[in-house]
N, C-alpha and C positions, 0 to 999 in steps of 0.2 A: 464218746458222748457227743450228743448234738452240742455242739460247745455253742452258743451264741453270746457274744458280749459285745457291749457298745459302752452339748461339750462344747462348748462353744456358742453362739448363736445361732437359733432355726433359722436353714435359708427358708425362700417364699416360693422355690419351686423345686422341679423335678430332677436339679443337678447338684451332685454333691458337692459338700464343700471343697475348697481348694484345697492339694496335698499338705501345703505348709498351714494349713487352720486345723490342724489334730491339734486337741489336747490331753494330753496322756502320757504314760510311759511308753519310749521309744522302743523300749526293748517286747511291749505287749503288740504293739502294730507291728512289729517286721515281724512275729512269730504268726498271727492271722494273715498281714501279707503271702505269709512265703507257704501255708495252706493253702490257701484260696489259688495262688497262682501254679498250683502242682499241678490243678485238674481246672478244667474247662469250666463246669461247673460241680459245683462240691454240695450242696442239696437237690432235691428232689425238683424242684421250682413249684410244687402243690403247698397249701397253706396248711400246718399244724393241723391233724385232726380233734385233738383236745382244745384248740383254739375254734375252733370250727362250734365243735358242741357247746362248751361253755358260755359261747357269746351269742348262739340262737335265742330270740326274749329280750336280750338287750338293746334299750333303746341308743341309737347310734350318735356318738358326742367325740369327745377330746380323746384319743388314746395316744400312749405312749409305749411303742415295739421296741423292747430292751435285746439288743444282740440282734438285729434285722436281717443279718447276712444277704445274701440276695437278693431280699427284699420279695419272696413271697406271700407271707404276712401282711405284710406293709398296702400291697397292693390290692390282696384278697380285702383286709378293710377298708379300704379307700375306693372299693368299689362297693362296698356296702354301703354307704354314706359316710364313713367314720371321717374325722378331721386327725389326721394321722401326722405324729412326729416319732420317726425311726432313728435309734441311736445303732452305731457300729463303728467296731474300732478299726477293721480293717479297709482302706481306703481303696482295694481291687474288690472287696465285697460292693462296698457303697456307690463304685461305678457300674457294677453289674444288674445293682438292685435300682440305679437310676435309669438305667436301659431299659427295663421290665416297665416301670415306670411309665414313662414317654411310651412305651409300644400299648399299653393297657389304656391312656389318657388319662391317666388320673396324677396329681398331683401329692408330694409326700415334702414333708420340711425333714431333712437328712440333717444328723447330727454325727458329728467325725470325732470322738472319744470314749474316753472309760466312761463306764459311768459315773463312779464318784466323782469325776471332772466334770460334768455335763454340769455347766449353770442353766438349769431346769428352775422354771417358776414351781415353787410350792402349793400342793394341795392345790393343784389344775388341771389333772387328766380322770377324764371319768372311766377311764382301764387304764392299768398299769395291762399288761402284758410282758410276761420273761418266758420263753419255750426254751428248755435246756440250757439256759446257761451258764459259762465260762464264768461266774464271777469270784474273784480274787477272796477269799477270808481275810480279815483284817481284825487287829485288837479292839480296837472302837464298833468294830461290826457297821462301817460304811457303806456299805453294798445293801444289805439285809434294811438299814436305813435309810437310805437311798430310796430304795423300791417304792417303802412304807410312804414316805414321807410326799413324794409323788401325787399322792390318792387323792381326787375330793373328796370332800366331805359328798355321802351317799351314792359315790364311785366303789369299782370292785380291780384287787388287787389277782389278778392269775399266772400262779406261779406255778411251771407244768416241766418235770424232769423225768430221767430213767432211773426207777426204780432198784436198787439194789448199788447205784453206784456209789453211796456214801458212805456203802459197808466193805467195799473193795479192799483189798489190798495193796500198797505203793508199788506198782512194779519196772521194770526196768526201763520204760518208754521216758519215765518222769514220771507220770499222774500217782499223786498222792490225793486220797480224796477230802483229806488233815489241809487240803490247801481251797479248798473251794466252799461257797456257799449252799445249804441245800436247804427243802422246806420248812423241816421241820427247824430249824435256825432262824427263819423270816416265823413262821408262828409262835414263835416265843418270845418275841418280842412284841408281837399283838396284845394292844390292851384294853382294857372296857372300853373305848372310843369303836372296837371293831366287831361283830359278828363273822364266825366261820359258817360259810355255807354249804365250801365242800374239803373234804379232807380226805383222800380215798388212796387205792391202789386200783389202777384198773388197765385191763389189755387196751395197749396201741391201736390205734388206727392209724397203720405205717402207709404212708405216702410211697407212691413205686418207686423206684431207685434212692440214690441219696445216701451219701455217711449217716451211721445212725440207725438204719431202716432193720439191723438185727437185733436193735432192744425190743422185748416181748412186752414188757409192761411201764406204765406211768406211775408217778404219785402227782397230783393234782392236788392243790391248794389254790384254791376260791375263799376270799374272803369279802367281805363290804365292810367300808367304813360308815361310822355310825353319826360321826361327829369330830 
């Protein structure tokens, strides 16, 4: 899967936080650590193409890039206009995605934790954005409220995964799909406060190279909040 997961205070520029300012489980950063440092680069460096479409229209404000990895995303909005704060947990993603950064000229406030850790002001990003990811299932459903809780009022929640992965089977790698959050989990907990705009299955628009680039299709969840 495109795993993307991301806590701390937003820095004010384009350098990620310092190693020791993670907050999060040590044991979730040295497993995306010791990813990220297998391969040179480990995504494509192109921005999300469901990210891409779904934000065409939108007028450009506060967003929040949940799992930023490399910081493709990050940069493709922040060249948009967008005022962009990128969470990730892994701290060799974060220095890679700060490199991109400074070379494009655009500035990014880098967050170095889980999400559920991220002291995020509430109900102050006008896009949540999650592309693929890594997020933990938990009994309280922290993650899925997390997300939610993010949104402004009259901001839009996009939540964009690989299709078929939550019906998987547990197989011997680890990946149980019993361990992760997936859409249809974040809309069910949506409530009259929000309107669904998109709720689909639809073919990728796979970026060239990249882990990830052999899933055929998306589910896509677009929602706005209402109030």
């Amino acid at each position: 899967m495109t795993e993307n997961i991301a806590a701390g205070s937003p820095a004010s520029d384009a350098h990620p936080p310092m190693a020791d300012a993670y907050v999060g489980d040590p044991a979730v950063r040295a497993e995306w650590d010791n990813r990220y440092a297998d391969r040179q680069q480990l995504w494509s460096g192109r921005p999300n193409g469901a990210l891409v479409t779904e934000v065409a229209g939108l007028t450009p404000g506060r967003v929040l890039d949940v799992g930023c990895g490399e910081g493709a995303d990050a940069v493709w909005l922040a060249r948009g206009g967008w005022d962009v704060t990128a969470l990730e947990v892994s701290g060799v993603a974060l220095e890679r995605a700060a490199g991109h950064a400074r070379d494009a000229g655009v500035a990014v406030r880098w967050v170095h934790a889980t999400l559920t850790d991220a002291a995020l002001p509430p109900a102050s990003f006008d896009l949540v954005s999650a592309q693929y990811p890594a997020l933990l299932r938990t009994p309280d459903s922290a993650a899925e409220r997390a997300l939610i809780e993010a949104v402004a009022v009259g901001g839009v929640l996009l939540l964009v995964h690989h299709a078929g992965m939550d019906s998987r089977q547990p197989d011997e790698s680890g990946f149980d799909p019993a361990d992760y959050v997936w859409p249809s989990m974040v809309m069910d907990l949506l409530g009259d406060d929000w309107v669904v705009e998109v709720d689909e299955r639809r073919a990728r628009l796979v970026p060239d190279g990249g882990a990830g680039a052999h899933h055929a299709d998306d589910l896509v969840l677009r929602a706005r909040r209402l109030r």
